[in-house]
N, C-alpha and C positions, 0 to 999 in steps of 0.2 A: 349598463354593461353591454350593451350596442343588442340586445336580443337575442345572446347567443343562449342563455339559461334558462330553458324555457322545460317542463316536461313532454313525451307525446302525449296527446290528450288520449287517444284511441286507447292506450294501451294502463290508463288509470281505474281502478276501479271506481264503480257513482260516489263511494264514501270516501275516498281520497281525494276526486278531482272536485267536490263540495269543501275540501279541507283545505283541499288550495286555495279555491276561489275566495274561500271565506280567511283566509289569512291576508291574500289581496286585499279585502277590502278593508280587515281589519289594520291594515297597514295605513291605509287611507284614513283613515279613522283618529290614526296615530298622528299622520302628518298633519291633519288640522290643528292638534291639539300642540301640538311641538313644534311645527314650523312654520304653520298657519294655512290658511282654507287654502289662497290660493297654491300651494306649493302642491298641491294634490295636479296640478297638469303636466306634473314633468313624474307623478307615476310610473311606472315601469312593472311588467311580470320579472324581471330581473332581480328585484328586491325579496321575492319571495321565497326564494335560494338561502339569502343569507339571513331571511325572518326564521327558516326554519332549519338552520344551523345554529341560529344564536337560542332558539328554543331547546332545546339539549342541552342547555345549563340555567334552566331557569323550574323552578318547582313547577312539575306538574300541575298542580291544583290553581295555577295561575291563568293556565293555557284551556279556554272556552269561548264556547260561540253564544252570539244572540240573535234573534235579527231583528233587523232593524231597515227604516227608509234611508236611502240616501240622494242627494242631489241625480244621481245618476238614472236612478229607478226610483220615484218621486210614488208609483202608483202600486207597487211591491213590496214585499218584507223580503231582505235578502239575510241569511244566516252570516255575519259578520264575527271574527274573534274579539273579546275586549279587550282593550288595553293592559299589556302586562311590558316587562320591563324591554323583551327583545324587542317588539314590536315599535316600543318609543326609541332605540336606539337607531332600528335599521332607519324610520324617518329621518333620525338628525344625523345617521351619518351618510345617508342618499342625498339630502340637501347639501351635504359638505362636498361632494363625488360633484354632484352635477353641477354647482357651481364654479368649480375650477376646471372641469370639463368646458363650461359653458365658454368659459375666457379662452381658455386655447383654443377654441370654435372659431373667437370671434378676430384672434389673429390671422387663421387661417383659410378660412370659409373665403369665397368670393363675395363682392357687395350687394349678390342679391340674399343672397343667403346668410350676410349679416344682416341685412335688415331684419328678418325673421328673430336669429338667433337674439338681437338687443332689443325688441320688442318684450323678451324673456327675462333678462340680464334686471332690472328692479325686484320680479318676484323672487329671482333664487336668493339674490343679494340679500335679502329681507329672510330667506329662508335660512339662509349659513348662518347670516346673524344670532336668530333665535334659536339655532343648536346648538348654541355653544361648540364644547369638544376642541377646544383651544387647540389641545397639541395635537389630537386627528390633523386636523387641519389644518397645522403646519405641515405634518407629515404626507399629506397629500397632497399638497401645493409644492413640495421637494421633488417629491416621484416625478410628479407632471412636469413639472420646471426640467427636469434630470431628461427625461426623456424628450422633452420637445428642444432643449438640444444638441441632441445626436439627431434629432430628425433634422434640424438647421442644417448640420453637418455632414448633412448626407450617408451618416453613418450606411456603410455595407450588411450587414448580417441584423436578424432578427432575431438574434438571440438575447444581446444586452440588452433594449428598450423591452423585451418582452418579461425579462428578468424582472427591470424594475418597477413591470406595471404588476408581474406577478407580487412583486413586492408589497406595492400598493394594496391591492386586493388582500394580502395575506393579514396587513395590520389591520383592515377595517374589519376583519373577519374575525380575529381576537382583540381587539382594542378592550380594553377595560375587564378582561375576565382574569378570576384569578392566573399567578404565575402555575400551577400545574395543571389548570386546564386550557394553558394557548395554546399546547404545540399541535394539536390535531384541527384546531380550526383555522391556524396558522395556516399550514398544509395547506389545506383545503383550498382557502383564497388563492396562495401563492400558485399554486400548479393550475388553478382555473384561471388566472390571473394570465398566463401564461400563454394558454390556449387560448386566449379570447384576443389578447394582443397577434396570436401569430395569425387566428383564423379570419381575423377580420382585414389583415393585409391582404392576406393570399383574396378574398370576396373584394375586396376592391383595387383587384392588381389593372383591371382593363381600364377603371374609370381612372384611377391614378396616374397611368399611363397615357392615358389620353390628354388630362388636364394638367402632365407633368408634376403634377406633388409628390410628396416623398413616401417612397413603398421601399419596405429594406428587399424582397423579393424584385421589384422590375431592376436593380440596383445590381442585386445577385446575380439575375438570369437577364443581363445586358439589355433590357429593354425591349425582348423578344416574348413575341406570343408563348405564352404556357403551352408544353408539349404535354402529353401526356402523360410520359415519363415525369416530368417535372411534375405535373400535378399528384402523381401518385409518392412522391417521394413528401412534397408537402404535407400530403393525409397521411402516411405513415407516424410523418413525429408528430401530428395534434393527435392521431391514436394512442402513440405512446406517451403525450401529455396523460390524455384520459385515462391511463392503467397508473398513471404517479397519483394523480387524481383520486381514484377508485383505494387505491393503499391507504392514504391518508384519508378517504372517507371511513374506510375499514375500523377507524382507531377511534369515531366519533361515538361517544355514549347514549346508546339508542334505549338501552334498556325496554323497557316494556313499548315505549312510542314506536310502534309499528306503523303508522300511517307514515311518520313524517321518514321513517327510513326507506319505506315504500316510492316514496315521491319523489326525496334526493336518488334513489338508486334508477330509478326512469330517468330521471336528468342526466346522469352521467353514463348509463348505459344504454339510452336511446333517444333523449332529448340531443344530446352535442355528436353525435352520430352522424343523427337527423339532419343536424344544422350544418353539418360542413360536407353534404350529396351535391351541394355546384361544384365540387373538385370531379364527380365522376362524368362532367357534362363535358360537352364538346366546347360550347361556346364559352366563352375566357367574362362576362356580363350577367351572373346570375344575378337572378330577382330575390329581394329580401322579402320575406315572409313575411307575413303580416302579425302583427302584435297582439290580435284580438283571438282569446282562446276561447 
């Protein structure tokens, strides 16, 4: 989900940001077993948003760590969660995301940057397979398909493609949970869905404009450097994504799991903050952040 869903690390307590880490890893853990070894390099901190959204409906006494070695820290025990039912889902529906991510990459990317990208294109392929999730996976090959094009089309406004990636995001985020417990993780996805499609235009409005591919913002604002006006009017409505966002978190069953509401409520009240401060910079080229927390 391009890195926007990350929490601040600073502002985590030591037993929270342990809770993170160890759901990352315990996700990795997951993906071996569900989509196989190698599908663990296309990993993400992005996954662990929706590892602990989809744990809020899954019996407490499922949700534990161990630790354990892994390929990564061969000479360590690192505290890992085990396998329980979210954890296998957010794998096989990561592998279903980044594989039809991967294809519209490979449409679009320039030829050096497909070479990369189909160097990749056997493991994920290997990995969609073994998640099954049939109909996910229609369902996100539509969104994609739906959105890439309007982006063919030059579509104007960033409103509809960000709709339907809110879309996207909103089913992978309820897919398979009873009918009265979607509509709040529905929410969830849909309005983060949303912000993450507009925020990631507006972060590559200069390289887009350089390389001419399609940005519904250089489209908008005729192909002119971001004023600062413009840029402030952009961070207003991914603010106001993030308070639709914050509502619909408001409605998620935390009951007694205070860590994990502790750690979504950092993501969305100072993680996606955090991540969209290149709107307050001069320069129209900010640097993505680095992955590694």
């Amino acid at each position: 989900m391009f890195g926007y869903v990350k929490p601040k690390k600073s502002e985590l307590l030591v037993k929270e940001y342990e809770f993170y880490r160890a759901t990352y890893c315990g996700i990795c853990r997951a993906m071996k077993h569900h989509t196989g070894s190698l599908s663990r390099v296309t990993l993400s901190y992005d996954s662990v948003f929706l590892a602990l959204v989809r744990m809020l409906y899954i019996s407490p006494d499922t949700i534990s760590a161990h630790k354990h070695r892994c390929i990564a820290h061969p000479l360590s025990l690192k505290p890992m969660l085990e396998g329980n039912e979210a954890l296998g889902y957010v794998a096989r529906a990561f592998a279903i995301l980044t594989y039809y991510k991967l294809q519209d990459d490979l449409s679009d990317e320039k030829p050096s940057r497909r070479v990369a990208i189909s160097a990749l294109s056997p493991i994920v392929s290997h990995a969609k397979c073994r998640a099954g999730e049939d109909e996910l996976a229609e369902f996100v090959k539509d969104k994609l398909d739906r959105i890439t094009d309007l982006e063919r089309s030059s579509h104007p406004g960033v409103d509809e493609p960000a709709t339907l990636f809110g879309e996207l995001l909103g089913e992978i985020f309820a897919h398979g949970l009873d009918e009265k417990d979607k509509t709040a993780p529905y929410y969830v996805g849909y309005h983060l869905g949303r912000f993450i499609y507009a925020a990631d235009a507006a972060e590559d409005y200069g390289k887009d404009l350089k390389s001419g591919s399609y940005n519904p913002y250089v489209i908008s604002y005729g192909g002119a450097p971001l004023t600062r006006e413009n840029k402030e009017t952009i961070k207003c409505a991914l603010l106001l994504e993030c308070k639709r966002l914050e509502s619909a978190v408001n409605l998620l069953p935390f009951g007694d799991l205070a860590t994990i509401e502790n750690i979504i409520s950092n993501v969305i009240y100072l993680g996606l903050p955090e991540r969209i401060r290149f709107l307050d910079e001069d320069n129209s080229a900010p640097q993505v952040e680095s992955e590694k927390l």
